[in-house]
N, C-alpha and C positions, 0 to 999 in steps of 0.2 A: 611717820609719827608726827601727826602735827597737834594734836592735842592732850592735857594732863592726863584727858582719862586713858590714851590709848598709850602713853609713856605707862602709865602707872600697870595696864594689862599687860604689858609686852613684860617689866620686868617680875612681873610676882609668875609670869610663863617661865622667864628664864632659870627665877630663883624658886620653881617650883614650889610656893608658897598658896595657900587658898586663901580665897577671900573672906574667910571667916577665921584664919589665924591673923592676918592681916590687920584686921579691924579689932581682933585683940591686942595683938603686939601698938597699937597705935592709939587707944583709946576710943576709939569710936562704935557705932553699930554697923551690922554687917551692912544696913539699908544704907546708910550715912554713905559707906565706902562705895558701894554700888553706884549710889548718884555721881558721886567723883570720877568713878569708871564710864557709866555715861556720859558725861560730862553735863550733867543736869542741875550740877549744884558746885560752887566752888569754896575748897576746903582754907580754914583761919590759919594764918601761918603756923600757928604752933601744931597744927595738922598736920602741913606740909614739911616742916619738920620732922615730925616724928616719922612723915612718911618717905623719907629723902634715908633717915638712921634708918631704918626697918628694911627698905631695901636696898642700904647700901650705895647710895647714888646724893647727889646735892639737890637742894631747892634748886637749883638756877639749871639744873636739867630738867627737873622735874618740869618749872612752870616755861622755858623757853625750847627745851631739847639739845640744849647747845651742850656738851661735856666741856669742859674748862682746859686749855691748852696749860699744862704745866711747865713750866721752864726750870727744869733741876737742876742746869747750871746757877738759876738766879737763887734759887731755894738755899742753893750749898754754900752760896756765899751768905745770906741773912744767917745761917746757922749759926757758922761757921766764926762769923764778926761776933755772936752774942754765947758762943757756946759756954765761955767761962763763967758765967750770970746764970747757966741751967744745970740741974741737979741732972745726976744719972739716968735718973726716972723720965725728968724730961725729955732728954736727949732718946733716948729709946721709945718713948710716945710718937717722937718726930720720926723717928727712920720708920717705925711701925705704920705712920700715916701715911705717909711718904707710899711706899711699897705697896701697900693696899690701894692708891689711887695711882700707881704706875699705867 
């Protein structure tokens, strides 16, 4: 996978997703998305954004390939130091983040 467009085919195969639900969940036209898939045209970060949420994955995969090595020993301590400063709600955003990017 060395390039945006062939990260961004590989996961809408994974995430069984079409390229014309794609390009709705994202804002775009299905042609728009295509160019991107080709790599014929490169997408505005708010693009890449919504394309990074849509399938589940970060900008910084999307435009390098690289997934983000996480350290959930470091994670548990930042919590962990500020947990009394975070509501419930927070606190269960974090573990819910956390888990989904394990």
């Amino acid at each position: 996978m060395n390039t945006l467009g062939e990260r961004i085919a590989k996961l809408l195969d994974e995430k069984h997703i079409s390229q014309k639900d794609l390009a709705s969940m994202i804002g775009v036209t299905e042609s728009a998305l295509s160019r991107y898939i080709n790599n014929e045209r490169e997408p505005k970060i708010e693009v890449l954004a919504n394309l990074a949420t849509a399938l589940d994955t970060t900008v910084d995969y999307l435009t390098t390939g690289k997934k983000l090595e996480t350290d959930f020993d470091e994670i548990y301590r930042l919590v962990a130091r500020s947990s009394y400063t975070l509501t419930e709600t927070q606190k269960m955003q974090i573990i819910e983040a956390v888990m989904r990017n394990k």
